[in-house]
C-alpha positions in Angstrom: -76.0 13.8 196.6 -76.0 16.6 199.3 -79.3 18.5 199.7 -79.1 21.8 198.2 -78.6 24.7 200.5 -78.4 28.4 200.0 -74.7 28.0 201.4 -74.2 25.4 198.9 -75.7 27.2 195.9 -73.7 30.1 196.9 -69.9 28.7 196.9 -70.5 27.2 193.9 -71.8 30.2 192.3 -68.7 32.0 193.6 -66.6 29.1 191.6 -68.7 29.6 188.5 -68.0 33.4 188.8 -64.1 32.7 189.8 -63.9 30.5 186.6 -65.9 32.5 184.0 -63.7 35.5 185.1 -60.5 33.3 184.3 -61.2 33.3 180.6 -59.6 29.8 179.8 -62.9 27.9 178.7 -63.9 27.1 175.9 -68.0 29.4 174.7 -69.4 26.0 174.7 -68.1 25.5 178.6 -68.9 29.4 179.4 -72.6 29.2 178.4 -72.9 25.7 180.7 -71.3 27.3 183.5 -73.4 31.0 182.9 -76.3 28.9 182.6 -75.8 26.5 185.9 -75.2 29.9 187.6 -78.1 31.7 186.3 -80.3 28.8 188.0 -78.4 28.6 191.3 -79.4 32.9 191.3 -82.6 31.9 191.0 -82.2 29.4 193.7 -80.7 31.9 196.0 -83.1 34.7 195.7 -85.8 31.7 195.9 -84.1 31.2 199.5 -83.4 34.7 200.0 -87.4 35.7 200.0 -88.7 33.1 202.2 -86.4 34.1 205.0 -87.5 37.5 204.1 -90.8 36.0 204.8 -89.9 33.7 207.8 -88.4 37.2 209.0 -91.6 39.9 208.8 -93.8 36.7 210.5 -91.3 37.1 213.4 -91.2 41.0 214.0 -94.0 41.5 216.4 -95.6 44.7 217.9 -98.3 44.9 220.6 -99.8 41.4 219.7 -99.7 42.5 215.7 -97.9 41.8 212.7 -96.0 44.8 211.7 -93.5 44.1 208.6 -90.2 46.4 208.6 -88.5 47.4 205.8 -84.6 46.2 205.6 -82.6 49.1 205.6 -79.7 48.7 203.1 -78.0 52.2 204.5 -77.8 50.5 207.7 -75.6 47.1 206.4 -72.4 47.0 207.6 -70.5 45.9 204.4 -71.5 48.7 202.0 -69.3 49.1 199.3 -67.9 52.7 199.9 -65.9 52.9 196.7 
């Protein structure tokens, strides 16, 4: 089996999400698949915080640690609906 990546985890979550939103399976097969999916999230955001981490170790001023906040106002893909 393939080691688990945050790329990984991600497509399949997008395929959980694609077939929940279909509405052809059965609640037995909906609960396995919300359930699966509520894992990889946790997963994710698992990933998602240690690059956060990995990230503030790396931003350097004068010699010293300085952690800086990510601006979400600044993202490029804001919804603007």
């Amino acid at each position: 089996m393939a080691k688990k990546t945050f790329e990984n985890a991600l497509t399949r979550l997008e395929q959980i999400t694609s077939d929940l939103e279909e509405g052809e399976l059965s609640l037995e097969d909906s609960l396995k698949k919300f359930d699966e999916g509520i894992g990889l999230v946790k997963f994710c955001n698992s990933k998602l915080e240690e690059a956060r981490s990995r990230v503030e170790l790396l931003l350097k001023q004068d010699g010293t640690l300085t952690p800086v906040n990510f601006d979400e106002s600044e993202r490029g893909d804001q919804d603007l609906s």
